[in-house]
C-alpha positions in Angstrom: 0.0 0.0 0.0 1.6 3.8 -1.0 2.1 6.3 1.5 0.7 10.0 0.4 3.1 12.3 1.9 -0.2 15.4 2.6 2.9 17.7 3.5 4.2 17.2 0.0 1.1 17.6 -1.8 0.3 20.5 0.3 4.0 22.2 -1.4 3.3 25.7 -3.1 7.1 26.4 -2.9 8.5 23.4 -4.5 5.9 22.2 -7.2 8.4 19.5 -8.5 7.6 17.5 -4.9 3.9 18.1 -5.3 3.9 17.1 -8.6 6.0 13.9 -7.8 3.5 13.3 -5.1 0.4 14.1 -6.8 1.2 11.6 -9.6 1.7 9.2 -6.9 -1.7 9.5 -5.2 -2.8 9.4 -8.8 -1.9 6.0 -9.2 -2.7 4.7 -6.2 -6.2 5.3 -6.6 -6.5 4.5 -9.8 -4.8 1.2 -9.9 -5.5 0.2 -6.2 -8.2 2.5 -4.9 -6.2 2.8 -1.9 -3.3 4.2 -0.2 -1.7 5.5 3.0 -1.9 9.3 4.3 1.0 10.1 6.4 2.5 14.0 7.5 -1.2 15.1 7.7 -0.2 17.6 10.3 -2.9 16.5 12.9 -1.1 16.1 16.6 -1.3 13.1 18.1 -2.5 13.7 21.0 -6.1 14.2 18.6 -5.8 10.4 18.0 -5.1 9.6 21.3 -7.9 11.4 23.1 -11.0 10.2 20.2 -9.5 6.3 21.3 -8.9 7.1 25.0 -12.8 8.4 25.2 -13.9 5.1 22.3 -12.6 2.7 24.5 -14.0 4.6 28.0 -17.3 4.2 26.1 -17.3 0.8 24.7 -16.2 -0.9 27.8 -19.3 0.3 29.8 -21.6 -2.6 30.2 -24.6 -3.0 27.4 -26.9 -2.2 30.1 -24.8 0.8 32.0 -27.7 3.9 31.8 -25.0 6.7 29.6 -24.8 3.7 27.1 -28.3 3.2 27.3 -29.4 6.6 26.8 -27.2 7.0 24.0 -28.8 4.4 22.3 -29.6 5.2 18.2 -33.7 4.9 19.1 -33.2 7.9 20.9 -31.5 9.7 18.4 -31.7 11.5 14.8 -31.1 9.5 11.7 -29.6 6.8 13.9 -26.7 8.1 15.5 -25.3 7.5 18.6 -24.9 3.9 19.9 -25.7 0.8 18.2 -25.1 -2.5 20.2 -23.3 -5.4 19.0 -25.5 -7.8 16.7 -27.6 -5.3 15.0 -24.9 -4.3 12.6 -26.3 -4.6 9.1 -25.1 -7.6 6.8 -23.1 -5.3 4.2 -22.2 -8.9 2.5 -25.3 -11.6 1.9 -25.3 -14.7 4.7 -23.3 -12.8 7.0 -22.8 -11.7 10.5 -21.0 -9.2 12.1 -19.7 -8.4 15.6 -19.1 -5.1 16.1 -20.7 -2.0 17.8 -20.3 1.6 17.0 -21.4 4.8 17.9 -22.0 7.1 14.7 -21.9 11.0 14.7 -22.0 13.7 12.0 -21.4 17.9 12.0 -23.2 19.2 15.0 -26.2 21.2 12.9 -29.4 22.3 15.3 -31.7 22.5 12.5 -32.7 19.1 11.0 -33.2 18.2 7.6 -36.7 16.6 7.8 -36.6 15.8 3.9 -33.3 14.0 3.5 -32.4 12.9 7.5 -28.6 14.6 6.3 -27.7 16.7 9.1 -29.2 17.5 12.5 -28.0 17.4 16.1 -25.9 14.3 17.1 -26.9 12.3 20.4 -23.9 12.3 22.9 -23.5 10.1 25.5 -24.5 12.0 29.1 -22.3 12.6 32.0 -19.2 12.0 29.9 -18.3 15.9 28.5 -14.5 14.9 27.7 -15.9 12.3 24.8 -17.8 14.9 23.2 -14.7 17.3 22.9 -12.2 14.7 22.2 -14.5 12.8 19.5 -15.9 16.1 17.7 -11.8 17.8 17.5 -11.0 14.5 16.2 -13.9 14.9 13.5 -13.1 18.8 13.0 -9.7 17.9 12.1 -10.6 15.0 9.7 -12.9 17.3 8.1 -9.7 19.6 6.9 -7.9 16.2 5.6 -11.0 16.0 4.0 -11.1 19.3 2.0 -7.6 19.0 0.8 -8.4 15.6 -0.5 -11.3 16.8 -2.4 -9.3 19.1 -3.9 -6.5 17.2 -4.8 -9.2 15.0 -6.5 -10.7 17.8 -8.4 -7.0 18.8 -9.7 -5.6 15.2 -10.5 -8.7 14.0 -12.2 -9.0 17.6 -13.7 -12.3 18.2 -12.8 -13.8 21.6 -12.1 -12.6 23.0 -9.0 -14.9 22.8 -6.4 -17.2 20.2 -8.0 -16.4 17.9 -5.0 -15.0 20.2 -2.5 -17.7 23.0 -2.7 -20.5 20.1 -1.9 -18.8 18.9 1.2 -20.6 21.1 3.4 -21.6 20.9 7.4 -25.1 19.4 5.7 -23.4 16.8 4.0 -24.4 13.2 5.7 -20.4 12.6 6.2 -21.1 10.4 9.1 -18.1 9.7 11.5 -17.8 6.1 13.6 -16.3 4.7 16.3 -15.9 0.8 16.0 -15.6 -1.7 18.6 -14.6 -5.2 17.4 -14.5 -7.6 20.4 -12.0 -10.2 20.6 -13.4 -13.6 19.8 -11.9 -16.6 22.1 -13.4 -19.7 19.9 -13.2 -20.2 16.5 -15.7 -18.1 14.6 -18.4 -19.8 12.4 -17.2 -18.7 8.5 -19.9 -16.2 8.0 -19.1 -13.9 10.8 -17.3 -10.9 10.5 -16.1 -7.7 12.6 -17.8 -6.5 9.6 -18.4 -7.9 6.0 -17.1 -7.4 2.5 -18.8 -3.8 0.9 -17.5 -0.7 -0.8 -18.4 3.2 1.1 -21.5 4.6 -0.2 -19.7 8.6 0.0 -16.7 9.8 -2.4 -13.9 8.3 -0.2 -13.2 7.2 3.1 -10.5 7.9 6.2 -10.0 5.7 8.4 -7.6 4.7 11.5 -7.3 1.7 13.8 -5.3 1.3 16.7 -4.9 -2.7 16.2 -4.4 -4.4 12.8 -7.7 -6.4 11.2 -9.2 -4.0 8.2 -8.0 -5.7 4.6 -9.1 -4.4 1.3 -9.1 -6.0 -1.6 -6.9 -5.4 -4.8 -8.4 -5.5 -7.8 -7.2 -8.5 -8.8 -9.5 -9.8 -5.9 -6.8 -10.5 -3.7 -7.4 -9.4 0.0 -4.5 -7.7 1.6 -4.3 -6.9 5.3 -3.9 -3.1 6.1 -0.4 -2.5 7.7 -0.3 1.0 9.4 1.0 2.7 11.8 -2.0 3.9 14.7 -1.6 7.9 13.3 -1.8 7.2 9.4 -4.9 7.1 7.9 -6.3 4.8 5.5 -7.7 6.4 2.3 -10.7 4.1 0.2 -12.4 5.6 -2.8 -15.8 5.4 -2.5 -18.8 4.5 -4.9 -19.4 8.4 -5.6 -15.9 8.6 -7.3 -16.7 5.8 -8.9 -20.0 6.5 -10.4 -18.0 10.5 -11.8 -15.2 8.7 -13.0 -17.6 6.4 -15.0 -15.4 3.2 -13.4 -11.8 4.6 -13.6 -11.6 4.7 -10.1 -13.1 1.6 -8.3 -14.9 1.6 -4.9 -12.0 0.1 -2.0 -14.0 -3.5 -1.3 -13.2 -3.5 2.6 -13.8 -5.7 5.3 -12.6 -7.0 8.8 -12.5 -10.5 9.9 -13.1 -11.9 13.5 -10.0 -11.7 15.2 -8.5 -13.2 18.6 -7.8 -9.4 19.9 -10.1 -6.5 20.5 -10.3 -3.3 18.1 -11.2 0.0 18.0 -11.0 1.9 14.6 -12.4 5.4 13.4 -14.0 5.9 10.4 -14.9 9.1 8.5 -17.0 8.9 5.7 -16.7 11.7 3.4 -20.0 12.4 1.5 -20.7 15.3 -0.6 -24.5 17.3 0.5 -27.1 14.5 0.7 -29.2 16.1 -2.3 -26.6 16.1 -4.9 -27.0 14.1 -7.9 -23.4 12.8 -9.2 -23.1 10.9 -12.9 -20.5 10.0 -14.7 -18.7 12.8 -16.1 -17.8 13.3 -20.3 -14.5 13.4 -19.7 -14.2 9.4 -18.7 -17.1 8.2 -21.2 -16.4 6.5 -24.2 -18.7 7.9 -27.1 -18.5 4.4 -28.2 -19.6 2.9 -25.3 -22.0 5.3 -23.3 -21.8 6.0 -19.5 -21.8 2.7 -17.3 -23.3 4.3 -14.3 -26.7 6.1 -13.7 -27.0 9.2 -11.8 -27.4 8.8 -8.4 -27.6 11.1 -5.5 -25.7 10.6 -2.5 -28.4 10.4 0.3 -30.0 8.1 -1.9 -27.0 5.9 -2.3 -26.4 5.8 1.3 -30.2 5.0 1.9 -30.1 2.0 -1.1 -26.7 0.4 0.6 -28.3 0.8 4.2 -31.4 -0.7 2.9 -30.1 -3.6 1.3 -27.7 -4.4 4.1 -30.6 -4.1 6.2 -32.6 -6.9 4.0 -29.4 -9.0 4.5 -29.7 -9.1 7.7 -33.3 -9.3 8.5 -33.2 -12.8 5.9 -30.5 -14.2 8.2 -32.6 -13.6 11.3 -35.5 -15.5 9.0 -33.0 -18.5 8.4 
């Protein structure tokens, strides 16, 4: 997996290293989908206080009352806390094991028509997750913005065509994933969480123990070797469906594994309402586009909703 030096790319005094760099990224995404982040210029101690207050969180009992009351039924557009076992099946005749606790921008006014942004549902009584968790999503969110427009400049497309949409009502949901160790040998459908490409344009994510793999394009899966303050990057079906197929979704999963895991993911989604198709510049005259336009609340809602069916057929046998 290439590491993306974001200190390079971010050069205006040496435009040879940016260059170098850029073409590197580049390629990376459009031969693997993938690659490594590194000199994002977010402190450490960010990571470590978003995982210090994940793992306060997660190891309060299912039934403790701040768990409870932070519990998605309570919530808007399911955020907050959702228990192990109710994890959608992202892959058909699977299960998966983790739990999570989602969050988004912090909007007060809700977006009755799309369920995109609104107020998130913090766990009481525990002020120091709130600040840790939301500086460690403020700080993603500028990663974020140079990405998209690193995209938009690499794939020469109209500046601001991605960036511009990635807005504090964009449903760029962050999570906070708790894997727990299994001690017996897992039956082979289970998974931390199964097999499925990110519904937004691309993903960032970090883990503090190794388990996420992706999946080259030759099918192979490939485990993810990182240190805990690089982040993962994974295109997403949204570049996917404006680069008509010239960059792939990252096919991701996590097996069960023998240890315990925490990992934070960021999925960055342009505003819910948007409709993205694929753009002239990758169609083939000959050919035609080989995507449909699609907005991205209503790709989100169609992979939430099928994963959903997944796992309501297991629970029907």
């Amino acid at each position: 997996m290439k590491r993306i030096n974001l200190s390079n790319l971010a050069q205006s005094d040496d435009l040879g290293l940016k260059s170098t760099e850029m073409i590197k990224l580049k390629n990376s995404l459009i031969k693997d989908s993938f690659c490594l982040l590194t000199d994002h210029g977010i402190d450490e101690e960010v990571f470590d206080n978003a995982y210090l207050q994940s793992k306060l969180f997660h190891s309060l009992p299912s039934d403790n009352e701040i768990k409870q009351a932070a519990h998605y039924r309570h919530a808007f557009a399911s955020r907050g806390w959702s228990p192990e076992g109710e994890e959608p099946a992202y892959s058909p005749n699977t299960k998966a094991t983790c739990s999570a606790f989602d969050l988004c921008y912090e909007v007060e006014e809700i977006d009755k028509e799309f369920e995109s942004y609104g107020p998130n549902h913090w766990p009481p009584q525990m002020p120091d997750f709130k600040k840790a968790v939301y500086d460690y999503y403020l700080n993603i969110s500028k990663i974020e913005k140079g990405i998209a427009g690193y995209l938009e400049e690499l794939l020469e497309i109209d500046k601001g065509f991605i960036s511009s949409k990635m807005t504090e009502k964009s449903p760029s949901t962050m999570r906070l994933i708790y894997y727990p160790a299994l001690t017996k040998e897992p039956d082979e459908n289970l998974f931390g969480i199964s097999a499925h490409t990110d519904y937004e344009v691309f993903t960032l994510l970090t883990q503090r123990q190794k388990g996420s793999q992706v999946q080259k394009p030759n099918g192979e899966w490939i485990e993810v070797e990182c240190g805990p303050y690089e982040i993962i990057m994974m295109a997403g079906d949204m570049t996917e469906v404006m680069t008509n197929g010239k960059i792939k979704a990252t096919p991701h999963r996590v097996p069960p594994t023998k240890w315990e895991r925490y990992s934070i993911t960021r999925f960055c989604a342009i505003d819910g309402h948007h409709v993205v198709a694929p753009l002239d510049q990758f169609i083939d005259p000959k050919i035609g586009p080989k995507y449909k336009p699609i907005s991205q609340i209503k790709n989100i809602n169609d992979g939430l909703a099928e994963a959903s069916a997944n796992a309501d057929a297991m629970a029907n046998g």
